[in-house]
C-alpha positions as CSV (number, residue, x, y, z in Angstrom):
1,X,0.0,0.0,0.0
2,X,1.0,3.6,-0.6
3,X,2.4,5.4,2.0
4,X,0.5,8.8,3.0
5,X,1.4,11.7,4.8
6,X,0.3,11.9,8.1
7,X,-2.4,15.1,8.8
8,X,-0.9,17.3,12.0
9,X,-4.8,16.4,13.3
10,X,-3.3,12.7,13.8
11,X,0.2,14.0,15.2
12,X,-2.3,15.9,18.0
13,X,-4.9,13.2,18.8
14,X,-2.0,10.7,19.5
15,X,0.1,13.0,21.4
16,X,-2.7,14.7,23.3
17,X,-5.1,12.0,23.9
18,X,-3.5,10.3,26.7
19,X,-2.8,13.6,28.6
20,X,-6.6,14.2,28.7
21,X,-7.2,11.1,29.8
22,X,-4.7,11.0,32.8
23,X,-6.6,14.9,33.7
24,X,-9.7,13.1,33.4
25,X,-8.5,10.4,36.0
26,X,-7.7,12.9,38.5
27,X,-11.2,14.3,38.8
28,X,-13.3,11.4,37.8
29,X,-11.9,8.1,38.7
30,X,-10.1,5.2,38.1
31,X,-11.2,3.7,34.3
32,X,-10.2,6.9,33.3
33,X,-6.5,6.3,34.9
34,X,-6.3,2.7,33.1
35,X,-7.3,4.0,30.1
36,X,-4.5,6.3,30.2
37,X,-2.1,3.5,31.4
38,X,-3.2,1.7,28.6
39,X,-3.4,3.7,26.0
40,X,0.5,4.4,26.7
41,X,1.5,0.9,27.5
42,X,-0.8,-1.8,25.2
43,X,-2.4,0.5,22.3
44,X,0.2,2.1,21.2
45,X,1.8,-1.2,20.2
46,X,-1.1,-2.8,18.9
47,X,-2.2,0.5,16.3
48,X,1.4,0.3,15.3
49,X,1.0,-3.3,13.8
50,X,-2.8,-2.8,12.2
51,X,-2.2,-0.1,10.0
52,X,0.6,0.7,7.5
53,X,3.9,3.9,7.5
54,X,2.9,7.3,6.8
55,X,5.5,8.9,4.9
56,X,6.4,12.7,5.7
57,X,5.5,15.8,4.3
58,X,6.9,17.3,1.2
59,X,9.9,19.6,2.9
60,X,8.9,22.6,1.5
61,X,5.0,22.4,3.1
62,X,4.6,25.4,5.7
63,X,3.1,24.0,9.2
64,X,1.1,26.6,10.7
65,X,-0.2,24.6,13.7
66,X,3.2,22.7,14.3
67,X,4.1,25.0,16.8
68,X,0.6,25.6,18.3
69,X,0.9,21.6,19.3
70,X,4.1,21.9,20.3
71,X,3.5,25.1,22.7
72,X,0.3,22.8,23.9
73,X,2.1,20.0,24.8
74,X,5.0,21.8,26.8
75,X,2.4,23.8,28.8
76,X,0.4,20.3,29.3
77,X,3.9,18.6,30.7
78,X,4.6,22.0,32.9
79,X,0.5,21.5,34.3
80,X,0.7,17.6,34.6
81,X,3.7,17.4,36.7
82,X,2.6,19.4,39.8
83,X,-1.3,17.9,39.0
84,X,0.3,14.3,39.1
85,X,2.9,15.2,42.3
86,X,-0.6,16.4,44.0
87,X,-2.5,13.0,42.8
88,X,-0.1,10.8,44.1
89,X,1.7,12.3,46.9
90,X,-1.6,15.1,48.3
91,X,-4.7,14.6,49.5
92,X,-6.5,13.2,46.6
93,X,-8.9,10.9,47.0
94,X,-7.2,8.0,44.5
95,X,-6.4,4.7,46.5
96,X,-3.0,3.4,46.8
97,X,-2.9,1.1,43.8
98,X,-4.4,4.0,42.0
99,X,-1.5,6.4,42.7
100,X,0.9,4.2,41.8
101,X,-1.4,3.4,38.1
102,X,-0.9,8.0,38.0
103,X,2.5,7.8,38.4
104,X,3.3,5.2,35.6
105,X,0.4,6.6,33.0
106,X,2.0,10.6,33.8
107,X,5.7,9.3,33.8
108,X,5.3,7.5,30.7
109,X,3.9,10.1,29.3
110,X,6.2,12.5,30.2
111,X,9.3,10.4,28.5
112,X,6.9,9.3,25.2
113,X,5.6,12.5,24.4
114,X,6.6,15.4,26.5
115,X,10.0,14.9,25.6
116,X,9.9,15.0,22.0
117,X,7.8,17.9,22.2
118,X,10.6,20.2,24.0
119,X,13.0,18.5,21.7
120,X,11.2,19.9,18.9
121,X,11.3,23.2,20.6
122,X,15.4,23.3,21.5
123,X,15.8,23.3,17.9
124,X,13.1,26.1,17.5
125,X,15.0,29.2,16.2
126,X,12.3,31.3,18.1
127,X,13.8,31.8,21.6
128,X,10.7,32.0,23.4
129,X,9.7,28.2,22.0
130,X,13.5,27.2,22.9
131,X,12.8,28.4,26.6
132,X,9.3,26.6,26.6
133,X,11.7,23.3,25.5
134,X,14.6,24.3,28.0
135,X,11.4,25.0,31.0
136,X,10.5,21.3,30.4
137,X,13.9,19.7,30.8
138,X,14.4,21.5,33.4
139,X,11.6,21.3,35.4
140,X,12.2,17.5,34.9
141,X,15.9,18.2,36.4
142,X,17.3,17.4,33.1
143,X,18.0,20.6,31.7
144,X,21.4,20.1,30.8
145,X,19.6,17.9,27.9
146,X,18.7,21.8,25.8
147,X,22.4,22.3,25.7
148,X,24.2,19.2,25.6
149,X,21.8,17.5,22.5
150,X,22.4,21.0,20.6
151,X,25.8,21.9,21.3
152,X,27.5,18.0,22.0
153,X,25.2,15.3,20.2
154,X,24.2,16.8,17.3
155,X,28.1,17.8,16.3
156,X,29.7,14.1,18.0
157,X,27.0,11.6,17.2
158,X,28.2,8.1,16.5
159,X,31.7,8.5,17.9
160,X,33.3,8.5,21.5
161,X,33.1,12.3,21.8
162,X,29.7,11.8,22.6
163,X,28.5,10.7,25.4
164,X,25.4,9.8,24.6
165,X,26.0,7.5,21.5
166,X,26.0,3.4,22.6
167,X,28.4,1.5,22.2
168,X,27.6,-1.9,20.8
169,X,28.0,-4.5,23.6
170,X,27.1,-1.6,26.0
171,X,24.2,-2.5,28.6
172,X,21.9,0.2,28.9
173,X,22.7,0.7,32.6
174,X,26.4,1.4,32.0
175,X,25.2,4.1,29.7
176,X,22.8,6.1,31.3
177,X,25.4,6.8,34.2
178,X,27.8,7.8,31.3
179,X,25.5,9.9,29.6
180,X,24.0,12.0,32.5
181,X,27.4,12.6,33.7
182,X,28.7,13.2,30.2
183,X,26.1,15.2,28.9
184,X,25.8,17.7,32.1
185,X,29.6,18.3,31.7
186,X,30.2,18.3,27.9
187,X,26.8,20.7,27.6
188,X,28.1,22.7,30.3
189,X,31.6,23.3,28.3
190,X,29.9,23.9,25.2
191,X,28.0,26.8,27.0
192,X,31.1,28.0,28.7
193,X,32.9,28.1,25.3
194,X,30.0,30.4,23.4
195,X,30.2,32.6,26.4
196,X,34.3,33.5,25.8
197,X,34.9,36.8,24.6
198,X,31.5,37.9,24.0
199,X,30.9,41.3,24.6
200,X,27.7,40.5,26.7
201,X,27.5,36.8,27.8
202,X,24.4,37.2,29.8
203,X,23.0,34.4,32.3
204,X,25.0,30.9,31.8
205,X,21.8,28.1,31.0
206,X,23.1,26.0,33.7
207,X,22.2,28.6,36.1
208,X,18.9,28.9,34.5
209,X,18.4,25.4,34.5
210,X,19.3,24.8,38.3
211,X,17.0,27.8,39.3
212,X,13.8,26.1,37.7
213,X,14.7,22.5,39.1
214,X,15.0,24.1,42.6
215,X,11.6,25.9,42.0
216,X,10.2,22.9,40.6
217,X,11.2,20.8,43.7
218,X,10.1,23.6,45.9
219,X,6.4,23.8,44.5
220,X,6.6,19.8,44.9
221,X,7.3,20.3,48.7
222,X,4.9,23.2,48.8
223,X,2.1,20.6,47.3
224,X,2.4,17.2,49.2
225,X,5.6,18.0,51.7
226,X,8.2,15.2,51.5
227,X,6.1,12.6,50.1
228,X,5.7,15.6,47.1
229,X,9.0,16.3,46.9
230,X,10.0,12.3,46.1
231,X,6.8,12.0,44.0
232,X,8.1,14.8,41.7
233,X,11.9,13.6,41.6
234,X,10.6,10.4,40.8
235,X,8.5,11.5,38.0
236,X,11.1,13.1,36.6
237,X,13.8,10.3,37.0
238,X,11.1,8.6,35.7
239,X,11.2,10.6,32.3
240,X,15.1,11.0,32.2
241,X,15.4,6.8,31.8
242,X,12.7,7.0,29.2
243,X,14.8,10.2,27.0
244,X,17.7,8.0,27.9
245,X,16.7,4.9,26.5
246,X,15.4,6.7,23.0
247,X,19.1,7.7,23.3
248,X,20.7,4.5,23.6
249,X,17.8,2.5,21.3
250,X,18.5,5.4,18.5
251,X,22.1,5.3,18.2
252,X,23.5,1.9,19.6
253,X,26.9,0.5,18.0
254,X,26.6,2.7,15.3
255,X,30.0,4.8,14.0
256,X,31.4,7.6,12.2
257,X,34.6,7.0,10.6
258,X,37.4,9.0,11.6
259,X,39.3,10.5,8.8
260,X,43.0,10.5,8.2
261,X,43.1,14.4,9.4
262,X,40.9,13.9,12.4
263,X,37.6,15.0,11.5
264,X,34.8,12.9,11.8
265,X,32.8,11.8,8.2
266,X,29.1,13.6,7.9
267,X,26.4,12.8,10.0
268,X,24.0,10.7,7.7
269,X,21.1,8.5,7.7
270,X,23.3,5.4,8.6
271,X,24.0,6.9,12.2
272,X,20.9,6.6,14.0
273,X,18.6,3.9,14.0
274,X,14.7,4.6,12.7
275,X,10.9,2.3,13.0
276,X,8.4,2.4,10.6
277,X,6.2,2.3,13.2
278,X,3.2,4.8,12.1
279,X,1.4,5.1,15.6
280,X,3.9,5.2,18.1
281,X,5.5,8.1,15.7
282,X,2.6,10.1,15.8
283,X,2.2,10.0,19.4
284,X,6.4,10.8,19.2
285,X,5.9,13.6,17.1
286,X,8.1,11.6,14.5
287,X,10.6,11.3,16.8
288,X,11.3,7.5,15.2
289,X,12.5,8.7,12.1
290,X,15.6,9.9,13.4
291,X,18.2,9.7,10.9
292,X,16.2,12.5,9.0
293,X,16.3,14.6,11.8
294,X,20.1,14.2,12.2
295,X,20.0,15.6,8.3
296,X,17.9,18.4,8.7
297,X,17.7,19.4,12.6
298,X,15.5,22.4,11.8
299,X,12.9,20.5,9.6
300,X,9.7,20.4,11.2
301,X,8.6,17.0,12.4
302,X,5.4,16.6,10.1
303,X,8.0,16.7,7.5
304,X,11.1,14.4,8.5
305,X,10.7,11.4,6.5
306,X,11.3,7.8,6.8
307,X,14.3,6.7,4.7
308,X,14.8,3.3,2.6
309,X,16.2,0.8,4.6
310,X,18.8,0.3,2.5
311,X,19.7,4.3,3.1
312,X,19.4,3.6,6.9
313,X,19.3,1.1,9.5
314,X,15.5,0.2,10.4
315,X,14.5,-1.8,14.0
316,X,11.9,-4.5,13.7
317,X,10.2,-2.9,16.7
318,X,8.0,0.1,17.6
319,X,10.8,2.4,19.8
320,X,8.7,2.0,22.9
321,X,9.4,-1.6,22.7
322,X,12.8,-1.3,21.5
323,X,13.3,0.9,24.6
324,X,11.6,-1.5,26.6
325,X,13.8,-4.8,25.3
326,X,16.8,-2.5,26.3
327,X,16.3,-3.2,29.6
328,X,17.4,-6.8,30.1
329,X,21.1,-6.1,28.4
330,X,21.1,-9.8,27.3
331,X,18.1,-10.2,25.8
332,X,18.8,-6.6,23.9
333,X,22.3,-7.8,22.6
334,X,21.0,-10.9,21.0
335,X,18.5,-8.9,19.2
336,X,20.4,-6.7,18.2
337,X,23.5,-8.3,16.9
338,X,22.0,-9.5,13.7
339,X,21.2,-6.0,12.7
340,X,24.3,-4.5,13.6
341,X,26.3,-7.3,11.1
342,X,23.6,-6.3,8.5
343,X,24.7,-2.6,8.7
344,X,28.1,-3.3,8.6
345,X,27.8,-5.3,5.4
346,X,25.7,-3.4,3.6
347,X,28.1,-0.1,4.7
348,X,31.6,-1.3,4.7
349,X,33.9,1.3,5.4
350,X,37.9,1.8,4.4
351,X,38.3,4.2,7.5
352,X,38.0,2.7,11.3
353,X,34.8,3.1,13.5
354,X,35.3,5.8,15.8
355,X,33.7,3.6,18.3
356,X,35.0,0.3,20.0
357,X,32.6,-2.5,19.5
């Protein structure tokens, strides 16, 4: 069957429905909370295999409401997180088990969706949507993630300069440490470095980002005391494993060649890993078709498109449950191998990986 563009209607209905959902939860009950749960933990996967890829969006089509969804969704994280750190920690009137059903449906949704909504807006060139982006990573206490993807990942992808490329054989444990650690201090440098002889280097992000993750820890205390204060971290630790994971699942054992004078080759479609997955890429805002967005980081996300398989290295899974399968680091490796050989032959290269396997 022919592949069709997706309309933005879809890329909101997906993204948004769950949210409404989870709000609906919180003021009417229970089914409401399961279907929320659900909707982010069975549905998705099942859509995924009953209908066929969209392609994207001819480059060149303008995307008036993009933004509007993207602006909708960053506002919706910024409301859910203190209206979920209330549900679960406050005095709402959920029962245990049904605290524990908010937390996974929000933080889920807070990884899945929330996430590839501010990364759409980091790469914004209007600095009030960039600061909507930066306000969500940071009030997740992971705002190090609007400098470090920009400024580190985007230039070092696919080699050991950054530190949030996998390495094959790497368990996905060993490189979350690595790439919270790496990416706080590489996008710290990075920032450091712009602010060098200019004239006006105004506030450094990191200072920025550390102000809104103490506010955003304070309103947690100010909501539910303690019991807020955890509820909140976790919720956001919550979300960092999830951005993590897309991370490690996107770019796992896959190199650059280093060149005979040092530089790395261009980024291309062969460095990161994409699904053809068409539901859980609405709901991600496209974020599965990430090779194209390693191409073109400004191109709006209606319009990155999926390339051939022989252009770039395709999972068999939907990236929810790619990220999920990353968790047991045996399991993952054994998957996995067979499609790393099957890049490697199809790309051979005369220059070494920049990686070690």
């Amino acid at each position: 069957m022919q592949a069709r563009p997706l309309p933005l209607a879809a890329f909101a209905l997906a993204a948004l429905s769950p949210l409404a959902l989870i709000g609906l939860g919180l003021a009417l009950g229970p089914g409401w909370l399961w279907a929320g749960f659900l909707y982010m933990a069975v549905l998705t996967v099942i859509l995924d295999q009953l209908i066929p890829l969209t392609a994207g969006q001819a480059e060149g089509d303008e995307f008036p409401a993009a933004d509007a969804l993207l602006i909708a969704t960053g506002i919706g994280a910024l409301t859910l997180l203190p209206l979920a750190t209330w549900g679960v920690a406050g005095a709402s009137v959920l029962t245990p088990g049904q605290r524990v059903l908010l937390f996974f449906a929000a933080g889920f949704w807070l990884g899945q969706v929330a996430h590839p909504a501010a990364h759409e807006l980091i790469h914004r060139p209007r600095r009030a949507l960039f600061r909507l982006g930066a306000t969500v990573y940071a009030a997740l206490l992971f705002g190090q993630h609007a400098s470090a993807h920009r400024l580190v990942h985007h230039r070092h992808v696919a080699s050991r300069d950054d530190p949030n490329t996998a390495r094959a054989g790497e368990s996905f444990y060993r490189f979350a440490r690595r790439a919270w650690i790496g990416s706080f201090r590489e996008g710290a440098r990075a920032e450091t470095a712009l602010r060098k002889g200019a004239a006006r280097p105004g506030l450094h992000p990191y200072a920025a980002y550390l102000a809104i993750g103490l506010a955003a820890l304070t309103l947690a205390t100010l909501i539910a005391g303690l019991p807020g204060l955890l509820t909140w971290t976790g919720l956001a630790l919550h979300a960092q494993s999830q951005i993590l994971l897309s991370d490690y699942v996107q770019h796992y054992g896959l190199t650059r060649a280093r060149r005979p004078d040092g530089r790395l080759e261009p980024v291309g479609p062969a460095h990161s890993w994409n699904t053809a997955h068409w539901f859980s890429s609405a709901m991600m805002l496209n974020a599965p078709r990430h090779s194209d967005h390693h191409v073109h980081p400004a191109r709006p996300f209606p319009a990155l498109a999926l390339p051939a398989p022989g252009d770039a290295p395709r999972l068999p899974w939907p990236l929810p449950l790619a990220c999920a399968l990353a968790l047991a680091p045996r399991a993952w490796r054994r998957a996995m191998a067979p499609h790393l050989a099957r890049c490697r032959e199809i790309r051979p290269s005369s220059a070494a990986p920049d990686t070690a396997a």
